[in-house]
N, CA, C and O atoms as a Tinker XYZ file with bonds, in Angstrom:
   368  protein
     1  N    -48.130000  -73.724000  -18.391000    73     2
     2  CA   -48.584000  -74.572000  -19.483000    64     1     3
     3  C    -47.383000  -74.877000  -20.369000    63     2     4     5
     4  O    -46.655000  -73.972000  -20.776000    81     3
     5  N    -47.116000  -76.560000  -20.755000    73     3     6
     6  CA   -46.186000  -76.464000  -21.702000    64     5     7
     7  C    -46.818000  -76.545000  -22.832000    63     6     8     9
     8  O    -48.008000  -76.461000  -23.136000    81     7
     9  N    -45.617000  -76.765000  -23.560000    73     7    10
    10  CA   -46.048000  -77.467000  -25.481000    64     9    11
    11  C    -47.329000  -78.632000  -25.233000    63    10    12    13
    12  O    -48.471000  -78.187000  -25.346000    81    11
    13  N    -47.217000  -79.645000  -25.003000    73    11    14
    14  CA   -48.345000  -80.543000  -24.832000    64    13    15
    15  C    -49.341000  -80.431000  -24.198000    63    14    16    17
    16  O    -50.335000  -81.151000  -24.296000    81    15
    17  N    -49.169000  -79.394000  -23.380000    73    15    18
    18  CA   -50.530000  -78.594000  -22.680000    64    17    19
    19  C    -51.514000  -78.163000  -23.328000    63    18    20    21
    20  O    -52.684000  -78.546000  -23.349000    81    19
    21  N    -50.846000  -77.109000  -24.014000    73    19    22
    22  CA   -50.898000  -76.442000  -25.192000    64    21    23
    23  C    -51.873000  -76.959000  -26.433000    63    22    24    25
    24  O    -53.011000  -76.532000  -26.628000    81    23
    25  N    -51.119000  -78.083000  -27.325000    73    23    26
    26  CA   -51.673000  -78.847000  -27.942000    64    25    27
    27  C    -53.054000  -78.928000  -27.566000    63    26    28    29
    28  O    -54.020000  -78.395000  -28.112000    81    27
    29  N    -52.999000  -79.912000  -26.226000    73    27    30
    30  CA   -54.174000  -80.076000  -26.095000    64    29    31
    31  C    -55.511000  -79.376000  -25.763000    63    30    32    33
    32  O    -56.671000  -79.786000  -25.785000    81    31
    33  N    -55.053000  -78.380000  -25.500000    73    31    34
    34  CA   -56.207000  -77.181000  -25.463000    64    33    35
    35  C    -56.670000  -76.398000  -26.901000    63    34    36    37
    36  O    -57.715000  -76.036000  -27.441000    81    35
    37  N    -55.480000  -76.381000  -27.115000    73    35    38
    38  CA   -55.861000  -76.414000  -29.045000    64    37    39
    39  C    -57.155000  -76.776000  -29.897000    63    38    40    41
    40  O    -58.119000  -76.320000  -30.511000    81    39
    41  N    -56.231000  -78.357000  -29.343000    73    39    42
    42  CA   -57.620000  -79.345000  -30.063000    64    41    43
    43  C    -58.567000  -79.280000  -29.274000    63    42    44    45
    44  O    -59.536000  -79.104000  -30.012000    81    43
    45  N    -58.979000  -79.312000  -28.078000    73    43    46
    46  CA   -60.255000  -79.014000  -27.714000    64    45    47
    47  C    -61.199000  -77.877000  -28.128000    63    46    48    49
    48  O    -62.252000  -78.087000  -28.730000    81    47
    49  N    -60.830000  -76.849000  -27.827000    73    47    50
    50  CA   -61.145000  -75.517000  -28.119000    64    49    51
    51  C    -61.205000  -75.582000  -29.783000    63    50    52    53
    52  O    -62.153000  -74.869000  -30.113000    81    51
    53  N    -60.632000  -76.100000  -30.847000    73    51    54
    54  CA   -61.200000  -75.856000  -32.057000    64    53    55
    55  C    -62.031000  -77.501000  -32.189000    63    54    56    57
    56  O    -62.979000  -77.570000  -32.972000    81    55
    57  N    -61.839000  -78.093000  -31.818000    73    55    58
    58  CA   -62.606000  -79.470000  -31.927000    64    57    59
    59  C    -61.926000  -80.783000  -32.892000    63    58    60    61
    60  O    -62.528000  -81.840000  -33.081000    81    59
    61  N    -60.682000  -80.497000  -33.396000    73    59    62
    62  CA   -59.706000  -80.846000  -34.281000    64    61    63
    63  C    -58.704000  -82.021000  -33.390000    63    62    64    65
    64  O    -58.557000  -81.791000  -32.190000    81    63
    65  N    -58.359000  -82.655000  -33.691000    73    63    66
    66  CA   -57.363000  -84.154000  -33.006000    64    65    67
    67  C    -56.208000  -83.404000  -32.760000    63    66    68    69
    68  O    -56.104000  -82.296000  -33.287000    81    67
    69  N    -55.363000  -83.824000  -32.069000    73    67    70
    70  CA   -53.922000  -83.449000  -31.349000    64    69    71
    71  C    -53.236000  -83.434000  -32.095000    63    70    72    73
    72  O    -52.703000  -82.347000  -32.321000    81    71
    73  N    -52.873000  -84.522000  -32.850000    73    71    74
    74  CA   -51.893000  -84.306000  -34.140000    64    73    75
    75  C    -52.578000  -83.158000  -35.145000    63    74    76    77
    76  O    -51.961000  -82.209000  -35.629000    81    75
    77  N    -53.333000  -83.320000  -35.254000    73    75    78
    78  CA   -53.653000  -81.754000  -36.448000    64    77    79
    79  C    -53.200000  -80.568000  -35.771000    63    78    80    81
    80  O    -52.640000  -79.671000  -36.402000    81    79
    81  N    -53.438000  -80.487000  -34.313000    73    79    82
    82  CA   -53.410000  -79.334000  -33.460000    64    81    83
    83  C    -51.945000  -79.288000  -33.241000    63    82    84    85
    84  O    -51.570000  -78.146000  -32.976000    81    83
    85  N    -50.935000  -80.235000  -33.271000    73    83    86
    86  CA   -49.504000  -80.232000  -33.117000    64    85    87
    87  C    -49.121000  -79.823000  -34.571000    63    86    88    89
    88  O    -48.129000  -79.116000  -34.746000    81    87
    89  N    -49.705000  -80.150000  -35.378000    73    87    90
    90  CA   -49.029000  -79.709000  -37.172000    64    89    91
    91  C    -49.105000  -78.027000  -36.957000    63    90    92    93
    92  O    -48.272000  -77.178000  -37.274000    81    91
    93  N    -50.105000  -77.910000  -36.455000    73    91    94
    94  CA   -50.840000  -76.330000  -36.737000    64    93    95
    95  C    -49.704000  -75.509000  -35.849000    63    94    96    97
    96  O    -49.101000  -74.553000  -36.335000    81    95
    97  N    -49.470000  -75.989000  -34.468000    73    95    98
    98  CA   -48.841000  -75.756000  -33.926000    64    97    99
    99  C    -47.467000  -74.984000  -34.091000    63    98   100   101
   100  O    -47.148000  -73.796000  -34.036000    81    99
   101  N    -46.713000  -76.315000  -34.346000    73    99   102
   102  CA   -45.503000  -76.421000  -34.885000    64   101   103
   103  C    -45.392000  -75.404000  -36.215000    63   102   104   105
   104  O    -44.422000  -74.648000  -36.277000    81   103
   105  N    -46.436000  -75.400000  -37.312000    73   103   106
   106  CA   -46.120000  -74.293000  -38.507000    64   105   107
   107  C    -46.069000  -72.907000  -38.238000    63   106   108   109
   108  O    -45.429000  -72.156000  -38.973000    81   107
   109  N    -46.942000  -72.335000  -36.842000    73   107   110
   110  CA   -47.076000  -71.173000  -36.500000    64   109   111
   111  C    -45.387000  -70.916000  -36.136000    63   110   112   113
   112  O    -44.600000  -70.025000  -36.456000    81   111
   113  N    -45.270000  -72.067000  -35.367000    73   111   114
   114  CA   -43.767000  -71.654000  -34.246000    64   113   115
   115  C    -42.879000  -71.659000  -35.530000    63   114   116   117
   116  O    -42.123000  -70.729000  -35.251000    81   115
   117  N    -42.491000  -72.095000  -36.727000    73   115   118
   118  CA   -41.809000  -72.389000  -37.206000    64   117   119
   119  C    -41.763000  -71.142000  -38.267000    63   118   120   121
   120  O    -40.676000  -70.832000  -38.754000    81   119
   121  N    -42.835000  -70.500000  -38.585000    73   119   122
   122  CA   -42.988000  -69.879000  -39.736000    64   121   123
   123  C    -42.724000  -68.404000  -38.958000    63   122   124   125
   124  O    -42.408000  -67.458000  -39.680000    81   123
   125  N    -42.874000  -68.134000  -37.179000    73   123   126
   126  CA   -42.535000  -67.223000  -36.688000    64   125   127
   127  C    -40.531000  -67.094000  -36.924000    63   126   128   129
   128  O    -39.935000  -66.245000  -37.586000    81   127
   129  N    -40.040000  -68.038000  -36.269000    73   127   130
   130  CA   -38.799000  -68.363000  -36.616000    64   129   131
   131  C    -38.382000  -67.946000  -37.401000    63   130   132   133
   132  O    -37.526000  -67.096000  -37.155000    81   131
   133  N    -38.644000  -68.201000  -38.614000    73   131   134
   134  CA   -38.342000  -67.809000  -40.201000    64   133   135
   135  C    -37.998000  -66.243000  -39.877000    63   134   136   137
   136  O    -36.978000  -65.559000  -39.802000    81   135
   137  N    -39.241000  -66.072000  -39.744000    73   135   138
   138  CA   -39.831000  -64.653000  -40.603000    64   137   139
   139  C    -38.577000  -63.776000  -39.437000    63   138   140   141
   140  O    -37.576000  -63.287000  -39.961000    81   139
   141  N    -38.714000  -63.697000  -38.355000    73   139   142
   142  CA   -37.811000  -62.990000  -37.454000    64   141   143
   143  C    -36.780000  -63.300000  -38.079000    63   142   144   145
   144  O    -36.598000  -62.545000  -39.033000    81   143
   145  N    -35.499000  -64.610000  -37.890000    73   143   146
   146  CA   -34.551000  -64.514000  -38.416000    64   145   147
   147  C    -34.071000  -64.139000  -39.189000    63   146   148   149
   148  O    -32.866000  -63.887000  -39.187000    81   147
   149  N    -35.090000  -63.909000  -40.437000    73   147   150
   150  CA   -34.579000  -62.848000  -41.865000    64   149   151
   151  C    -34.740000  -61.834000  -41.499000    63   150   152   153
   152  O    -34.339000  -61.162000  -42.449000    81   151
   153  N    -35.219000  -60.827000  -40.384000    73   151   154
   154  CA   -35.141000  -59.694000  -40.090000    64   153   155
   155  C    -36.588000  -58.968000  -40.202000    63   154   156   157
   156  O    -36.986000  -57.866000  -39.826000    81   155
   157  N    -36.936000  -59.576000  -40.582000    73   155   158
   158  CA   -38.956000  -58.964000  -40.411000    64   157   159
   159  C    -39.683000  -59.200000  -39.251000    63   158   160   161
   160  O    -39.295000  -60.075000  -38.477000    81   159
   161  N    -40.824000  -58.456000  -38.984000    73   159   162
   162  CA   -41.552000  -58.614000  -37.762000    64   161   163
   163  C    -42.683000  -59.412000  -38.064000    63   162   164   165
   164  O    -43.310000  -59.590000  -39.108000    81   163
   165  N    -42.792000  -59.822000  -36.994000    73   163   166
   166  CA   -44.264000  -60.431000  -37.163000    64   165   167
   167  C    -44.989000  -59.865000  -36.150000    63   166   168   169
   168  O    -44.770000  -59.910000  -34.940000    81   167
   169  N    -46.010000  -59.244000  -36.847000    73   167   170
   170  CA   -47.634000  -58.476000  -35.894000    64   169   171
   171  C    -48.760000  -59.486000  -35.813000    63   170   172   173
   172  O    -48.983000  -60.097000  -36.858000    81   171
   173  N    -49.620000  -59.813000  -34.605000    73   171   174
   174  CA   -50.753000  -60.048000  -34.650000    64   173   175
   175  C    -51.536000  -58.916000  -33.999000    63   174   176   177
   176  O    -51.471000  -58.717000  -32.786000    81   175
   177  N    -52.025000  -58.425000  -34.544000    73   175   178
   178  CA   -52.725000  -57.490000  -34.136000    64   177   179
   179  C    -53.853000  -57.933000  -32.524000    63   178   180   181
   180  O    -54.321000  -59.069000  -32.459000    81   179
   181  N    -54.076000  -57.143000  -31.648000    73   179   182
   182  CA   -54.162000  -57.498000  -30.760000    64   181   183
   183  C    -53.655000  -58.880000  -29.613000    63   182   184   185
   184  O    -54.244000  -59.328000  -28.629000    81   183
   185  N    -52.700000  -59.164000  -30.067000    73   183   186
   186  CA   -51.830000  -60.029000  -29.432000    64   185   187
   187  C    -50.823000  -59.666000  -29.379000    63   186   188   189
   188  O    -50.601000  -59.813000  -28.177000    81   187
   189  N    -49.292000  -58.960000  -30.105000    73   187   190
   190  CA   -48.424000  -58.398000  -30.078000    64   189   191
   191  C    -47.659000  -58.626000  -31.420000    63   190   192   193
   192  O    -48.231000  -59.150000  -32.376000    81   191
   193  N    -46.432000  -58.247000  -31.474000    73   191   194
   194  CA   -45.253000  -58.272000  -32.047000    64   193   195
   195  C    -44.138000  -59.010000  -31.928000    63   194   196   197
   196  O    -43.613000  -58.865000  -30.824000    81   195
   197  N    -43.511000  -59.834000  -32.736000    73   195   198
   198  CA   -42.002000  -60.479000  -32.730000    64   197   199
   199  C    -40.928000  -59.999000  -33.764000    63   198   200   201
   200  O    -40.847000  -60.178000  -34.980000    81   199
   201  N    -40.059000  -59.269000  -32.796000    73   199   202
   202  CA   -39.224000  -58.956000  -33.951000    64   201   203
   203  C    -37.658000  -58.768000  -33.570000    63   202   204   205
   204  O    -37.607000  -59.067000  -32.377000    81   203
   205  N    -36.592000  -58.480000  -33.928000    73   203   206
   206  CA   -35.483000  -58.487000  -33.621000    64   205   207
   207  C    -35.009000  -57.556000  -32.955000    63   206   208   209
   208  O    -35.677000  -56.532000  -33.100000    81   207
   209  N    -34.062000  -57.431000  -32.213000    73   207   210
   210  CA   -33.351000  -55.945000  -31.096000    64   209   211
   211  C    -31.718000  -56.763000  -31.453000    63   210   212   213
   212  O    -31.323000  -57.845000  -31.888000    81   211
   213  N    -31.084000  -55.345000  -30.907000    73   211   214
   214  CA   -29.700000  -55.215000  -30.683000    64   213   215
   215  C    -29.645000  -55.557000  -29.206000    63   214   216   217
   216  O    -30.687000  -55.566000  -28.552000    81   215
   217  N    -28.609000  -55.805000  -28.718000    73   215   218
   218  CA   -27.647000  -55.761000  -28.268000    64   217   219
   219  C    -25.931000  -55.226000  -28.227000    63   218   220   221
   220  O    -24.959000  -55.949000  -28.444000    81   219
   221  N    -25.915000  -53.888000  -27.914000    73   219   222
   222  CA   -24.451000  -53.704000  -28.239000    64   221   223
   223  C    -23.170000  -54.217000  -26.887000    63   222   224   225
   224  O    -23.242000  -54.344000  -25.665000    81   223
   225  N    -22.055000  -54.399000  -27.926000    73   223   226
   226  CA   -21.089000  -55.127000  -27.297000    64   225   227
   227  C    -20.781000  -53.724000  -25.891000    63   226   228   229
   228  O    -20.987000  -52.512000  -25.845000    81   227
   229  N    -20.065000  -55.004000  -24.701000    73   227   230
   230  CA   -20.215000  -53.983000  -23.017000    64   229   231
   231  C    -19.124000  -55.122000  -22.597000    63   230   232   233
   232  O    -18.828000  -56.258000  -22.968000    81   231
   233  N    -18.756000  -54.322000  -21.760000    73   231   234
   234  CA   -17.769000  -55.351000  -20.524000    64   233   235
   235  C    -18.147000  -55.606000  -19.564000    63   234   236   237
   236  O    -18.499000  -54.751000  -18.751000    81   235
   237  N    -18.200000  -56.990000  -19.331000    73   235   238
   238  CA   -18.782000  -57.594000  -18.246000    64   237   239
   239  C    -18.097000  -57.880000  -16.850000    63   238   240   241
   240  O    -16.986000  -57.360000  -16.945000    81   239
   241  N    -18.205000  -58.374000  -15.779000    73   239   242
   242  CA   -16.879000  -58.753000  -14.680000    64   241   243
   243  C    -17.677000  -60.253000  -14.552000    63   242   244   245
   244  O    -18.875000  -60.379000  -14.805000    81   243
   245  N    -16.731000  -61.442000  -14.081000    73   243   246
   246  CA   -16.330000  -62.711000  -14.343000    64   245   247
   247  C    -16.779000  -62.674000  -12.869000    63   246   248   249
   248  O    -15.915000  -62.404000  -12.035000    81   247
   249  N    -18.199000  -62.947000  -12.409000    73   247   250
   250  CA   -18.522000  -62.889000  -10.733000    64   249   251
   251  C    -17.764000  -64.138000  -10.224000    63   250   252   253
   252  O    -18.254000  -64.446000   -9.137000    81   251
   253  N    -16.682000  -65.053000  -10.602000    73   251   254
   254  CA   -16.259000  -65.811000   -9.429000    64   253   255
   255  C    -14.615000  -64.914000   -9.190000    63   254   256   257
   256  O    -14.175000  -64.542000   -8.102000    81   255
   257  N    -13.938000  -64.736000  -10.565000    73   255   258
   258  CA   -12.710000  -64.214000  -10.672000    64   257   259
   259  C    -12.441000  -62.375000  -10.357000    63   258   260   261
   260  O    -11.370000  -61.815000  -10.124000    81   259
   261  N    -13.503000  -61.909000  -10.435000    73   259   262
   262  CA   -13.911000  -60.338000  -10.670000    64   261   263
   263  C    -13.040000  -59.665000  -11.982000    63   262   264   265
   264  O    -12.624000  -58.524000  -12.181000    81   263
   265  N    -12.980000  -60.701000  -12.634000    73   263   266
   266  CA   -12.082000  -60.498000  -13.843000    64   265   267
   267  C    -13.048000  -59.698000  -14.968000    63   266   268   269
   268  O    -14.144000  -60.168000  -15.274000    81   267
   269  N    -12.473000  -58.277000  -15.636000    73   267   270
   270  CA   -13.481000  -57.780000  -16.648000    64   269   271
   271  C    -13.094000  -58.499000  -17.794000    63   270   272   273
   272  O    -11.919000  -58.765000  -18.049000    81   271
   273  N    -14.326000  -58.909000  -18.689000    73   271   274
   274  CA   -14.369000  -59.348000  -20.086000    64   273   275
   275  C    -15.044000  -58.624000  -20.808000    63   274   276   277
   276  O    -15.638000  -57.621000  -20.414000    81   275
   277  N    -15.031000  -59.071000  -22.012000    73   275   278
   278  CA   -15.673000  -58.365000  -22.685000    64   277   279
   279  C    -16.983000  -59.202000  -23.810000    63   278   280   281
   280  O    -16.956000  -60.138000  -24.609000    81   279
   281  N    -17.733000  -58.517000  -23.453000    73   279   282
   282  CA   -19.462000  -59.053000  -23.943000    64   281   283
   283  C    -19.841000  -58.865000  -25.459000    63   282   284   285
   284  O    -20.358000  -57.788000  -25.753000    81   283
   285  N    -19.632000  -59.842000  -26.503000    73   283   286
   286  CA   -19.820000  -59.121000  -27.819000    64   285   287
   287  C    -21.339000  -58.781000  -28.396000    63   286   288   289
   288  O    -22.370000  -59.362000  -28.055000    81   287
   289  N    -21.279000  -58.213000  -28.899000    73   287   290
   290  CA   -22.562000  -57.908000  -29.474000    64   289   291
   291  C    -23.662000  -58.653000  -29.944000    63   290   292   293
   292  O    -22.867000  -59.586000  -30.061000    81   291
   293  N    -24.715000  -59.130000  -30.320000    73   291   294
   294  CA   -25.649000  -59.822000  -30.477000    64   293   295
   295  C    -26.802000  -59.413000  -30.695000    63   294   296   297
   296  O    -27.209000  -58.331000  -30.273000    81   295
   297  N    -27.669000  -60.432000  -31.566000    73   295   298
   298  CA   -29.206000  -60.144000  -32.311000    64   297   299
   299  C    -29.748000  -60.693000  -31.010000    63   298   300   301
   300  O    -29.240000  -61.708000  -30.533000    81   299
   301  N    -30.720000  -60.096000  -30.429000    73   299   302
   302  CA   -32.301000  -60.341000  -29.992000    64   301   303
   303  C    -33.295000  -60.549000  -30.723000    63   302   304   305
   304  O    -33.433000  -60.241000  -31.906000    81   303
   305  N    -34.209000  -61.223000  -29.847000    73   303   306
   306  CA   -35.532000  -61.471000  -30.003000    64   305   307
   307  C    -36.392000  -60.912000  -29.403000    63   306   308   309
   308  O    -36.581000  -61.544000  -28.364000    81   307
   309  N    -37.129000  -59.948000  -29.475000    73   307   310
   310  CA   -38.418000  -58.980000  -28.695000    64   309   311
   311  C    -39.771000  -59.653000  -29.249000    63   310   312   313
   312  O    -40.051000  -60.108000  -30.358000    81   311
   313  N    -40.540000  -59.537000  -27.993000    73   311   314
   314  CA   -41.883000  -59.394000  -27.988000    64   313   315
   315  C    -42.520000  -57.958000  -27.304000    63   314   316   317
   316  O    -42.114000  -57.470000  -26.249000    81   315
   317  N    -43.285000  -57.569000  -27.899000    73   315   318
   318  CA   -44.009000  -56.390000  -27.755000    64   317   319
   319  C    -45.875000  -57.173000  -27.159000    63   318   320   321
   320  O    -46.757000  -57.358000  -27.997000    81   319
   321  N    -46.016000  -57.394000  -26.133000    73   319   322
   322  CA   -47.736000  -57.260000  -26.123000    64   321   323
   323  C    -48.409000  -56.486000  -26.867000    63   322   324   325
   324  O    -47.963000  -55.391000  -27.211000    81   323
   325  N    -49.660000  -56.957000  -27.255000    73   323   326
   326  CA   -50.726000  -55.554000  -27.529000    64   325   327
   327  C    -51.185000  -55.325000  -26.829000    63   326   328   329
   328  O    -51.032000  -55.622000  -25.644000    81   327
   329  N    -52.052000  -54.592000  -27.426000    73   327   330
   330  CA   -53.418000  -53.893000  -26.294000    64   329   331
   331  C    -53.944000  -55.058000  -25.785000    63   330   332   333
   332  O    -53.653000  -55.333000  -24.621000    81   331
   333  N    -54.938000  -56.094000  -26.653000    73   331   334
   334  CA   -55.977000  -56.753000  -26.641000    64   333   335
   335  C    -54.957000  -57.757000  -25.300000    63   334   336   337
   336  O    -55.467000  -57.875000  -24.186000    81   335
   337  N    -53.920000  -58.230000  -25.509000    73   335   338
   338  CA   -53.223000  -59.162000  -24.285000    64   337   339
   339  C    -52.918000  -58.544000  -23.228000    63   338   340   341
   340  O    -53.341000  -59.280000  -22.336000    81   339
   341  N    -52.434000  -57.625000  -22.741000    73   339   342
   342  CA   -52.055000  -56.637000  -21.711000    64   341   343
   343  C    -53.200000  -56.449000  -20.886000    63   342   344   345
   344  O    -53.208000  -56.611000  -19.666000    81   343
   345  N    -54.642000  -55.930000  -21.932000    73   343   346
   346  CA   -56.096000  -56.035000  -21.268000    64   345   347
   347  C    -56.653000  -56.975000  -20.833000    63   346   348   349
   348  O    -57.373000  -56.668000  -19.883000    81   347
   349  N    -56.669000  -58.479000  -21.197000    73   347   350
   350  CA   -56.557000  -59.459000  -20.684000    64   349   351
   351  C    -56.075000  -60.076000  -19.620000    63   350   352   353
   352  O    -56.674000  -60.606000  -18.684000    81   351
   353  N    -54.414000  -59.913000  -19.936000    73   351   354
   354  CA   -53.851000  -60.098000  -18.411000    64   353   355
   355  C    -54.179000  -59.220000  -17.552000    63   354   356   357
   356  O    -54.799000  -59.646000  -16.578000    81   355
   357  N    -53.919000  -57.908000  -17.609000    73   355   358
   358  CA   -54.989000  -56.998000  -16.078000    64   357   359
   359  C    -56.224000  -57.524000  -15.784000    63   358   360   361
   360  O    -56.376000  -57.765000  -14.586000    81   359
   361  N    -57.036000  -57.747000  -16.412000    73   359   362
   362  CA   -58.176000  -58.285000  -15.721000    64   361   363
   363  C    -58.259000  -59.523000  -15.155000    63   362   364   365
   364  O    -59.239000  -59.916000  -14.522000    81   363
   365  N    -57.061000  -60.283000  -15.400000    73   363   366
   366  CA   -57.304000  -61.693000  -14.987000    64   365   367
   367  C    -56.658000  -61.389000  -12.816000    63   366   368
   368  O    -56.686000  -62.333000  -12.026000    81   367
């Protein structure tokens, strides 16, 4: 399913037009964004968690040259499932 997939199951399922269902959309994705990038999590309870991870800096090898480099460090993005999604997907 993409983004416009998406949408449109939105609006069906609440009974609301596509563009309302793309506003709604878009504020969830956007306000998730936020909130992670300043360093906070976001929980939905029975759906999961978004929140930030490390990455620490490692040396890598250059698979055409076999040359080692070196890998710097970096912020992640984690998702955690919950219960309520995990139970869902097994049963499906």
């Amino acid at each position: 399913m993409n983004k416009q997939e998406l949408i449109g199951a939105v609006a069906s399922a609440s009974g609301t037009s596509k563009i309302a269902a793309e506003d709604a959309i878009n504020a969830v994705f956007e306000t998730i964004s936020k909130t992670v990038a300043a360093g906070d999590t976001v929980q939905l309870i029975g759906f999961g968690s978004f929140g930030t991870g490390e990455c620490a800096a490692r040396t890598g090898r250059n698979p055409q040259t076999g040359e080692t480099i070196k890998i710097a460090a970096a912020k992640t993005v984690r998702f955690t499932a919950g219960k309520g999604f995990k139970d869902a997907v097994n049963q499906a």
